[in-house]
N, C-alpha and C positions, 0 to 999 in steps of 0.2 A: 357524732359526725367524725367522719378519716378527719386525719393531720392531714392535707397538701401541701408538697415543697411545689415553690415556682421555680422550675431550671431554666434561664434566660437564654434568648438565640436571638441575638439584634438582627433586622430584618431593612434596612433603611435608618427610618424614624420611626418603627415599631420592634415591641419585642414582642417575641413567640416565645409563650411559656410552656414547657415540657409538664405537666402537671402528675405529680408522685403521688402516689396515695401510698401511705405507708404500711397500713393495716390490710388492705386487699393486696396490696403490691403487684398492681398493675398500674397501667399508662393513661395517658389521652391527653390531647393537643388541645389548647385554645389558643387565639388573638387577643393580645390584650390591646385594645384601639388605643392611639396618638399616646404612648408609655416616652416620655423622653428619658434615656439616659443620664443620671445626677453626676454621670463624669466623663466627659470626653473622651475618646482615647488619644493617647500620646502621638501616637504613629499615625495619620491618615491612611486606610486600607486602599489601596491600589488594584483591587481587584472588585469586584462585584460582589452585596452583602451574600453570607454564610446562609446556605442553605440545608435546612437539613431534611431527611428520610424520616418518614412513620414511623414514629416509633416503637419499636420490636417490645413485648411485655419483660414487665420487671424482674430481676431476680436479685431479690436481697439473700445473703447468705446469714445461714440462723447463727445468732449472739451474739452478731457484728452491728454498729449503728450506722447508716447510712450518711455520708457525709453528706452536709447540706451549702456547700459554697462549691462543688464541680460537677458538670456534668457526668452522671455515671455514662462509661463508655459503651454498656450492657444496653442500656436504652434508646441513645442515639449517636447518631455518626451524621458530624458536621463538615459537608463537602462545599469544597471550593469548586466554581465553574471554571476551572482552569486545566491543560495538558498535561502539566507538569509541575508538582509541587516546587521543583529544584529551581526551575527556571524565572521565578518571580520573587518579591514579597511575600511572606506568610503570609494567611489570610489571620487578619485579627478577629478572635472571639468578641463576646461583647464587652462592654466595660461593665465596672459594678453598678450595681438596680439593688438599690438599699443594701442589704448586707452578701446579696449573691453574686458574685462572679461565675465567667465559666474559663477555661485555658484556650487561647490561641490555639489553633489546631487545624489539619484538613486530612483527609483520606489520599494518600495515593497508589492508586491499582489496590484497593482493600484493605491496605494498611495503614495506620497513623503513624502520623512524620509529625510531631510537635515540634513547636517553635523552641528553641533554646535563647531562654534570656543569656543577655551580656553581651551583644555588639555580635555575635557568630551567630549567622542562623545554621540551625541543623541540617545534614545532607540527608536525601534519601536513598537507602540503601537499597536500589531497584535488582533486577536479574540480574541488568549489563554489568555489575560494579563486583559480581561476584566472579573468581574463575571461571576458565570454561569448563565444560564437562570433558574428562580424561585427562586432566593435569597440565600444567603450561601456563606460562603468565601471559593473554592477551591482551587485559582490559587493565583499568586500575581508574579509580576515580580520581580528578581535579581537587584540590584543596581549596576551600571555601575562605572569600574576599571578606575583608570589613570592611564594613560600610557607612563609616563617618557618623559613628555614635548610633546610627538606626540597626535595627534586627533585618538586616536584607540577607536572605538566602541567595547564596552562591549559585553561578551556573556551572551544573553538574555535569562535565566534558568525557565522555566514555576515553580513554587511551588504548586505541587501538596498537598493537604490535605487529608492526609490518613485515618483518622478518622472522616471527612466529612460523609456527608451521601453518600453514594455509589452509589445514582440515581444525586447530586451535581458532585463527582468524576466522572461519567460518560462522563457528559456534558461536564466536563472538559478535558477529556482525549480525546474527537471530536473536542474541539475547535483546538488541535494543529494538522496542519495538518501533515500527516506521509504517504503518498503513498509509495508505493513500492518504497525502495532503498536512502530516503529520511526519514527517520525513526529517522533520528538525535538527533534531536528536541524534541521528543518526549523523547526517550531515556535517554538523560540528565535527563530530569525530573524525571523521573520515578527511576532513581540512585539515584539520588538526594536524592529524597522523603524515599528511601528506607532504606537508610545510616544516614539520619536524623533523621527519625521517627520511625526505625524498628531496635534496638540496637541489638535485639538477635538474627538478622538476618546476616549471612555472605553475604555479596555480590559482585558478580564477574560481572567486564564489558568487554564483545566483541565481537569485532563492533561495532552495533549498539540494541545487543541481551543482557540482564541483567536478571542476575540468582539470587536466593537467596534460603538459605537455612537455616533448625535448625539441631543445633546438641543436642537432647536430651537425645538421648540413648533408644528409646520406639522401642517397638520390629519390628515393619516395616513403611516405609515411602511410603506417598501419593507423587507423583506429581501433580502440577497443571501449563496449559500451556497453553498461548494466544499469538497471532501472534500480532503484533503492527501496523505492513503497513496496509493501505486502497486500493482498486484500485482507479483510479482521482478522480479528484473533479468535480461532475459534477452538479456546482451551488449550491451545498446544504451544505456551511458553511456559518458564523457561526450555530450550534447547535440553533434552539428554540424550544419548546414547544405547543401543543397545547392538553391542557387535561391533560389525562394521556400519551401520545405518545409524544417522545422525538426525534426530526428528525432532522439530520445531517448525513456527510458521515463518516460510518464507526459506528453505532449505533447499529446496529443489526449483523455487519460481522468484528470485532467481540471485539469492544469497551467496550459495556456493562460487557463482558464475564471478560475482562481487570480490568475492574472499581473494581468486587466482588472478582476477586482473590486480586488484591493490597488492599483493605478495609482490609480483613481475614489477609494479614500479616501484617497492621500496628496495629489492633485492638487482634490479635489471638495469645501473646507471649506464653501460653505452653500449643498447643493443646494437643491431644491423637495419634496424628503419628507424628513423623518429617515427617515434610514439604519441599518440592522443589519448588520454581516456575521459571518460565521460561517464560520470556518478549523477543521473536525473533523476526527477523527480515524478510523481503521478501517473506511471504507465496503466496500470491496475483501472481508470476509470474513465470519463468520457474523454475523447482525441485533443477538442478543445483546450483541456488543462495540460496537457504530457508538456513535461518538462522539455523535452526535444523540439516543441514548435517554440517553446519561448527563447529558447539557444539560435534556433534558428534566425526568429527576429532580431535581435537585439545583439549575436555575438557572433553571425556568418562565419567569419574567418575561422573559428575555430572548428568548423565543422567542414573539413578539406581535408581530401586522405585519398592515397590509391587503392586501399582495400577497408569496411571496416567488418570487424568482427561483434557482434553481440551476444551476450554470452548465456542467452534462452536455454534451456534447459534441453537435451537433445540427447540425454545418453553417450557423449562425449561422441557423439556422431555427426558430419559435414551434412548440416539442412541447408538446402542451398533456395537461395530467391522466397517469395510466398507467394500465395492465391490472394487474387485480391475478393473481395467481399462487396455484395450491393445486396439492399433489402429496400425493397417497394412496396406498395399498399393496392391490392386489388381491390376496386369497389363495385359491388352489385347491388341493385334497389326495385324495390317494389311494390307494393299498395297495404297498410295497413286494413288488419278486419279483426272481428271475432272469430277467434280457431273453431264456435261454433257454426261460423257463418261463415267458412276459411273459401266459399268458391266466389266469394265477392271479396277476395285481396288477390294479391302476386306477392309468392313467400319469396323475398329478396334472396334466403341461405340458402331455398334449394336454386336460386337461378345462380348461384357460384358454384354447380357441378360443373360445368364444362372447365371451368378452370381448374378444379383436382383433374378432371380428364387428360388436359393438356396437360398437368406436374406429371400423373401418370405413367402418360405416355412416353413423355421427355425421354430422351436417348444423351448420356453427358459423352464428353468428349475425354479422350486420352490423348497427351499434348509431349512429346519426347521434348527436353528444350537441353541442349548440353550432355544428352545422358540422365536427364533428369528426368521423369514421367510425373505429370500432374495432371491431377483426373478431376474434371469437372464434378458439378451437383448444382441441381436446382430443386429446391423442396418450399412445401408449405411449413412455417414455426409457427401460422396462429391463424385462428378465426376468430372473428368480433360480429354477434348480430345477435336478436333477439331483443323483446320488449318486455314481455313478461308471461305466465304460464299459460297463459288464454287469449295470447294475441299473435295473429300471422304480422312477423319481423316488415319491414320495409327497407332494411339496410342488413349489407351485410361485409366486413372486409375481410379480404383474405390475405398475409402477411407474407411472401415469399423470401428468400434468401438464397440471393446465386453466386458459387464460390467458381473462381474463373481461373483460368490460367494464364501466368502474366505475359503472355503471347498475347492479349488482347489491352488494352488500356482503356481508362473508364469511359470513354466514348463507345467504344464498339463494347464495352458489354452491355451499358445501358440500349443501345440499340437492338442485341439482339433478345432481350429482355422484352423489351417492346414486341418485337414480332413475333416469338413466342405468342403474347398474350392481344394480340391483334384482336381490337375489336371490343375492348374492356377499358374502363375509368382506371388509372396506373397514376401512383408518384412516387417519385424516389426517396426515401427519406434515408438512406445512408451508404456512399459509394467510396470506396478508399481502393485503391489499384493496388493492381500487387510488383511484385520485384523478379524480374530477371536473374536467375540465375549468376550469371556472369563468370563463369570459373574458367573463358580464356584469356583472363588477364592474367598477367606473371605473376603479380603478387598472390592472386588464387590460387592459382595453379603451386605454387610453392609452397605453398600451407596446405593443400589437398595432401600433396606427395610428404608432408612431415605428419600428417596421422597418419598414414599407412593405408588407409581406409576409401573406399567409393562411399563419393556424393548421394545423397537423394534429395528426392524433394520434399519442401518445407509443406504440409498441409496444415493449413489455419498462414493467420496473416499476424505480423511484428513488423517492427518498428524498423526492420530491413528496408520497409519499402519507404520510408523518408527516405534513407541516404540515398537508395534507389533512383529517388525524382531530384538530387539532386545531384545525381551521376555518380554517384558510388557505388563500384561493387558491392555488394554486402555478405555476407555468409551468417547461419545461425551455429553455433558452436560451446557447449558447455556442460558443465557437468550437472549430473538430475533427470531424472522421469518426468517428462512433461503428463505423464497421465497422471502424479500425484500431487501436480497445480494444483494450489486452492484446496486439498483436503485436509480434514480434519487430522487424519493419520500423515499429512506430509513430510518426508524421509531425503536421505539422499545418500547414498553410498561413500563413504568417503575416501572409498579406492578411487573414486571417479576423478576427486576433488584433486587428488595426485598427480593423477594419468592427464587429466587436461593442465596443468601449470608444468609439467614435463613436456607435453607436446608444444604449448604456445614457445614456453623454455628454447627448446630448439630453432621451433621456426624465427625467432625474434635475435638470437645470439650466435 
């Protein structure tokens, strides 16, 4: 019979034994029921027990003996359910089970971060904590706390450089990553940076949303306002370079935009308007969560300005106002049968032709608003019907989406939504209005004439139309291809990155 080693993985008040055969040198997992550990450990875990992954097969290397008191790392990889290694307690391994130990340890982003005995826990060396890509000191990690004779890992504070160059602060502001609702991380930092380096700036933290503002006394104040989350990571961290295009997630939707406002307030103490800016949270997912409505509840006052700017990704081009957005539920129904038998039912999917008829036919409208042309759309994004391959449907929905021009407000577009579809089962399941233009305020009108450049209008809907509804001009303005949101290849020029912190540059000083 093989030799089996037991490699222990505490589970609660159970251990998981990794089970080694030494002679086949392969794997396989069992339970060993109600095992108690013959030792406590020291430290109470703060985290939820060690879990680990399948384990991958063995590979012993020939003439070497296998040590039998650590887990080999070849076999398995023990993850913490946690965000961030940095930001907690190590997770502890288990204690000793007769003569076996295994080491404290956890994965973070694919790599092991062990615990360092002696009162310091170990930092993790993530992207953020390395340079940026093309030379420049942006970043630099935090020095790790002790912790009153415990092994407490340190919270690891990205140091951003606010007076870096702001294509430097870019890269750096990719490397940390921030997906929607996980914007931590980043957050810290950006406080951090802003409290350190921006004395004549007030600033407020919450959640994971960071404001700042001056108090000068100049007769009207700008806004400026970038969202922090990314949506995933889809393989494209860390941040590198190639040229002039700077590619990572969150480069262009809307990092860049981040980088040139935080430059302007570590760099800009007394422009020509007080200044707002606003670093939120969760834009990337459902409206519900967006950091801008929680500001809105709970911190009003901060959210007052004559003009504000958002720094959406536009091709350093003036997108003015948005479309606002309504998506309803057509329902059509009709008699279940046998598709053998299909002239004793009413097929519910074909009785929602008339209503492709009517998308059809729809004729959208072109809306001049300030010089600005916004062109309506009313389309079908979905059909839902059918039972199964031998059954005539008895229901059927049809999913429409009508993008509107903010000449109208969600009253009159649900209206004319309605008549449209006059004579059909209809519910609204998602209406957000869009934003007025606004560019014969002064303070627009003054930022127009400092890019050089004519307005158009903003197609698709941002976060313009909050300030919108609550009476702020808004403009969309920043650097980035909004056509390489969200993809895997996401880039951004970083001539752009320049040319918009010279233009804001002007218009602000």
């Amino acid at each position: 019979m093989d030799a089996l080693l037991c490699l222990p993985i505490r589970t609660g008040r159970r251990v998981r034994c990794v089970w080694v055969s030494r002679a086949k040198r392969r794997c396989s997992d069992t339970l060993v029921p109600s095992v108690r550990p013959s030792v406590r450990p020291s430290v109470r875990p703060s985290v939820r027990p060690v879990r680990c992954r399948r384990p991958v097969p063995c590979r012993s290397r020939p003439g070497r003996r296998r040590p039998t008191h650590a887990v080999d790392r070849g076999e398995v990889r023990c993850l913490r359910p946690l965000r961030r290694c940095s930001r907690r307690p190590a997770a502890l391994g288990p204690s000793r089970v007769g003569s076996l130990s295994a080491r404290p340890s956890c994965v973070f982003r694919g790599r092991w971060c062990p615990d360092r005995r002696g009162g310091r826990a170990g930092r993790v060396a993530s992207a953020a904590s390395r340079p940026p890509a093309g030379g420049g000191r942006a970043v630099s990690t935090a020095p790790g706390r002790r912790g009153g004779g415990r092994s407490v890992a340190s919270p690891v504070v990205t140091r951003l450089d606010l007076t870096a160059s702001p294509v430097d602060l870019c890269a750096a502001l990719v490397d940390v990553p921030s997906v929607s609702g996980d914007e931590g991380g980043l957050a810290d930092a950006v406080e951090a940076a802003l409290r350190e380096q921006a004395p004549h700036l007030e600033v407020l933290r919450t959640g994971d949303a960071v404001l700042a503002r001056t108090h000068l006394g100049r007769g009207d104040r700008v806004l400026l306002a970038g969202h922090l989350d990314t949506v995933p990571i889809a393989d494209n961290l860390p941040s590198h370079r190639d040229g002039h295009l700077l590619y990572g997630c969150g480069t262009s939707d809307m990092k860049a935009g981040d980088a040139a406002f935080l430059h302007l307030a570590g760099t800009l103490p007394t422009p020509r308007h007080d200044l707002t800016f606003v670093f939120y949270d969760c834009e990337e997912v459902e409206a519900e969560r967006n950091g801008l409505g929680r500001i809105e509840r709970e911190h009003r006052d901060w959210l007052v300005a004559d003009l504000a700017i958002l720094g959406e990704p536009t091709n350093v081009g003036v997108e003015a106002g948005c479309q606002g957005t309504l998506r309803a539920e057509i329902s059509t129904t009709g008699r279940r049968a046998h598709s053998a038998r299909s002239w004793l039912g009413d097929n519910a999917i074909h009785n929602a032709t008339p209503v492709l008829q009517r998308l059809a036919a729809y004729t959208a409208r072109d809306v001049d608003i300030d010089g600005c042309v916004y062109r309506e759309g009313l389309q079908a994004v979905r059909i839902a019907g059918g039972v199964a391959g031998n059954v005539v449907p008895d229901a059927c929905v049809v999913t429409v989406n009508f993008r509107f021009a903010p000449d109208r407000d969600a009253a009159a577009a649900e209206k004319h939504v309605r008549e449209v579809f006059d004579g059909f089962e209809l519910v609204i399941t998602d209406l957000s209005p869009g934003a007025l233009p606004g560019l014969t305020v002064p303070a627009a009108a003054e930022f127009i004439a400092a890019t050089g450049a004519a307005p158009s209008a903003k197609y698709g809907w941002t976060d313009v139309s909050r300030f919108a509804a609550l009476g702020i001009p808004a403009l969309n303005y920043g650097p980035g291809d909004p056509n390489l949101a969200h993809t895997r290849e996401e880039n951004v020029d970083t001539r752009q990155i320049t040319e918009a912190v010279g233009v804001l540059r002007r218009f602000l000083s």
